[in-house]
Phi, psi and omega in degrees: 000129180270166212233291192214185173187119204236090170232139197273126180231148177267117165260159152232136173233161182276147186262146182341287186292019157089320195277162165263134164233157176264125164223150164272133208240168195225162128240178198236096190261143214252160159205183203220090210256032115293347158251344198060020225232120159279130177240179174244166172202134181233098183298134170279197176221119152317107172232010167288201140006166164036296233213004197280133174099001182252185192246164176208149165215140194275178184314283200316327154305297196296298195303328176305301150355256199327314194295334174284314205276324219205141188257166212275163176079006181248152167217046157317312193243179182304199140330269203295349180107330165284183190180128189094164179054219160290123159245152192259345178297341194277343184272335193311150178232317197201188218218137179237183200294343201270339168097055177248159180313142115321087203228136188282299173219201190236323184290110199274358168295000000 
């Protein structure tokens, strides 16, 4: 059963001012093996403030999240809906004023 999967892709997207930047995107496929069900998820990466080098997913994600991996009235699972294996609720550090996720890293090793 895979569990996650972590692949590096080079995007270039245009920036407000015109340059061009680079970023790396990670997904992440999340899964729940008491529903048997999967999800995909693409953490951002924080590079400002406060919080910077650190991941963020936002309500609204986490809630897509729960609604794939788990059916309503179950509390099988984490935050994100997952359960076995690798979890990302054990990564949450915080919280921002908007109420999106934290994530300390990504990385399952």
């Amino acid at each position: 059963m895979v569990v996650y999967e972590c692949k590096q892709s080079r995007k270039t997207l245009p920036a407000r001012d015109a340059v061009m930047r680079s970023y790396e995107m990670t997904k992440i496929t999340l899964t729940n093996d008491y529903h048997n069900t999967e999800a995909v998820v693409i953490p951002t990466k924080i590079t400002e403030g406060r919080f910077a080098g650190c991941y963020k997913i936002t309500r609204k994600t986490a809630q897509r999240l729960v609604r794939e991996l788990c059916v309503p009235g179950c509390s099988c699972s984490g935050t994100f809906g997952e359960r076995g294996g690798h979890v990302l609720t054990s990564k949450v550090i915080n919280e921002d004023s908007e109420r999106n996720y934290i994530l300390s890293d990504i990385s399952f090793e």
